[in-house]
Backbone bond lengths (Angstrom), bond angles and torsions (degrees), N, CA, C in turn:
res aa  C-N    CA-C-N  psi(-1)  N-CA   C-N-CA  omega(-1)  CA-C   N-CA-C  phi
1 X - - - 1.445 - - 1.535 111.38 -
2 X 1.312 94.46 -30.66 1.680 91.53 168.03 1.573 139.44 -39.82
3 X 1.658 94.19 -49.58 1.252 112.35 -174.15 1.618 107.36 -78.53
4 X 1.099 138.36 -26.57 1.530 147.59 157.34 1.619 101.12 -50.90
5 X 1.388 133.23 -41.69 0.872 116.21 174.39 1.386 134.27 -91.68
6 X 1.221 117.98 -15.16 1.492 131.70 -177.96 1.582 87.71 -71.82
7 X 1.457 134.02 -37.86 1.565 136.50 -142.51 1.605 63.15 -95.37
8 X 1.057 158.00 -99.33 1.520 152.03 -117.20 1.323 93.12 -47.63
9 X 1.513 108.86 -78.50 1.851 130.31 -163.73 1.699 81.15 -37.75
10 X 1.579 140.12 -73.99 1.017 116.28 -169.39 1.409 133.59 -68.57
11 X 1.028 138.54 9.43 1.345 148.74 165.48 1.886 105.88 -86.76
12 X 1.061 94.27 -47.70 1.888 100.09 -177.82 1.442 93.78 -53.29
13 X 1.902 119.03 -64.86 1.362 113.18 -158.93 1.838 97.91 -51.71
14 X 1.328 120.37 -26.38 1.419 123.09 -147.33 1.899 104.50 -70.70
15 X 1.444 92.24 -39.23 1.411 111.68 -149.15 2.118 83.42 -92.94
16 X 1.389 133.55 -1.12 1.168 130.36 -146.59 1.869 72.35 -112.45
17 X 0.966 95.03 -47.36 1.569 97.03 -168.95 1.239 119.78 -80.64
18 X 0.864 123.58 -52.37 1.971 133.66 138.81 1.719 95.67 -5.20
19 X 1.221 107.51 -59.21 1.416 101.36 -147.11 1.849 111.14 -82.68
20 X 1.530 88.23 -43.01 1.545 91.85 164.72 1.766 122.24 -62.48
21 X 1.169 106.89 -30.81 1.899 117.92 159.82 1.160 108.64 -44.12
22 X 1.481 123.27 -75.59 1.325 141.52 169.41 1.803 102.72 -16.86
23 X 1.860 108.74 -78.18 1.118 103.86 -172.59 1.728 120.33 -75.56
24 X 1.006 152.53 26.36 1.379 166.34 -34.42 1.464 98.20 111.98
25 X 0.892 129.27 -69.18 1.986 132.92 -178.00 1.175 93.60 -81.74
26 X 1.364 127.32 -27.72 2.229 100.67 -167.59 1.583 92.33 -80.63
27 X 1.625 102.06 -41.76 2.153 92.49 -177.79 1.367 117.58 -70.29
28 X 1.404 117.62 4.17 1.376 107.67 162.79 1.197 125.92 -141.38
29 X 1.389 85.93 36.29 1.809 97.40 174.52 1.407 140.65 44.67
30 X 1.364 93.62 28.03 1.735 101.17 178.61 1.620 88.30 -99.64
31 X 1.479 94.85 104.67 1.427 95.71 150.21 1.581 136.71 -71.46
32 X 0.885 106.24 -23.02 1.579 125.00 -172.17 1.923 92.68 -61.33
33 X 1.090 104.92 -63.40 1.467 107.43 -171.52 1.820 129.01 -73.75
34 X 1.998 87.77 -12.20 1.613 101.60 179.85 1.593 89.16 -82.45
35 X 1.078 136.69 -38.49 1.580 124.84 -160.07 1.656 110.40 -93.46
36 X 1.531 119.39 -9.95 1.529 130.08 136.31 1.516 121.10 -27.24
37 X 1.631 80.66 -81.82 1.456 106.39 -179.02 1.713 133.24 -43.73
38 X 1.270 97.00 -37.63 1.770 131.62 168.36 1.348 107.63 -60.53
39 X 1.072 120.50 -45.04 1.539 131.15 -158.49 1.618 111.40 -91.54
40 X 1.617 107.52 -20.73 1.524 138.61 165.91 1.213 122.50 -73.77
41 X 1.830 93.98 -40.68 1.893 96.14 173.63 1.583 101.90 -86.01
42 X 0.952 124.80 -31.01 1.884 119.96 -165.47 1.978 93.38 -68.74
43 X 1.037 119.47 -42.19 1.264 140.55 -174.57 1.710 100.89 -61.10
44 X 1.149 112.95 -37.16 1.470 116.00 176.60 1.240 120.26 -104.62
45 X 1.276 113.83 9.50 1.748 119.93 -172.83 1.623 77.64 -104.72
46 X 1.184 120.73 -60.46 1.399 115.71 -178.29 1.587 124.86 -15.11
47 X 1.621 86.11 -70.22 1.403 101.91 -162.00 1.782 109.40 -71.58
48 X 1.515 106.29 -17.17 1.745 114.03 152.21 0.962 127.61 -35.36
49 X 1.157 90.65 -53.81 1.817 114.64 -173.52 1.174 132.03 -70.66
50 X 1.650 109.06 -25.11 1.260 147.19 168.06 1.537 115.42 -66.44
51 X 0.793 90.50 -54.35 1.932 114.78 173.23 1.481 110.58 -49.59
52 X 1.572 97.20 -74.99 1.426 102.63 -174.27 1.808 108.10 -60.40
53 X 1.385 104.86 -44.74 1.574 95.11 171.93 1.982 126.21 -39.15
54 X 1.411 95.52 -53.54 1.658 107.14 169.41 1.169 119.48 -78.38
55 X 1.609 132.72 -3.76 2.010 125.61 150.04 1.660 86.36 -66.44
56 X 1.032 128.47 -72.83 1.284 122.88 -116.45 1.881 97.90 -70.35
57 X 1.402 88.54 -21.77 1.686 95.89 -172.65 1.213 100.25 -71.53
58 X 1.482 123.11 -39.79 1.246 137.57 -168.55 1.786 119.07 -64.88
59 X 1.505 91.19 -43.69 1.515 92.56 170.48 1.892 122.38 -97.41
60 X 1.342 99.10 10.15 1.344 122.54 162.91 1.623 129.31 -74.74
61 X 1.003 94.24 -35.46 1.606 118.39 176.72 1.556 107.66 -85.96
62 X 1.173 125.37 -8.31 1.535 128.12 -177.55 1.528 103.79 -105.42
């Protein structure tokens, strides 16, 4: 269970920073790097999603 959680704490910091990136490129108008950045957070919402899908199975089975 450990390792499910160390992977969360790093996905949160991931998706925290992602997001401030995100807003960071729209105030300065680099698009080039906002639609990077976008493609980094959808990519990490995923793998959230992923996560929480495999606890829940995980503590389902117990």
């Amino acid at each position: 269970m450990t390792k499910y959680f160390l992977y969360n704490v790093f996905l949160n910091i991931a998706l925290i920073l992602m997001g401030l990136a995100v807003w960071a490129a729209y105030s300065s108008a680099d698009y080039s790097i906002l639609a990077i950045t976008v493609v980094i957070l959808a990519i990490l919402c995923w793998l959230k999603y992923r996560l929480l899908k495999q606890v829940r199975q995980f503590t389902k089975d117990k």
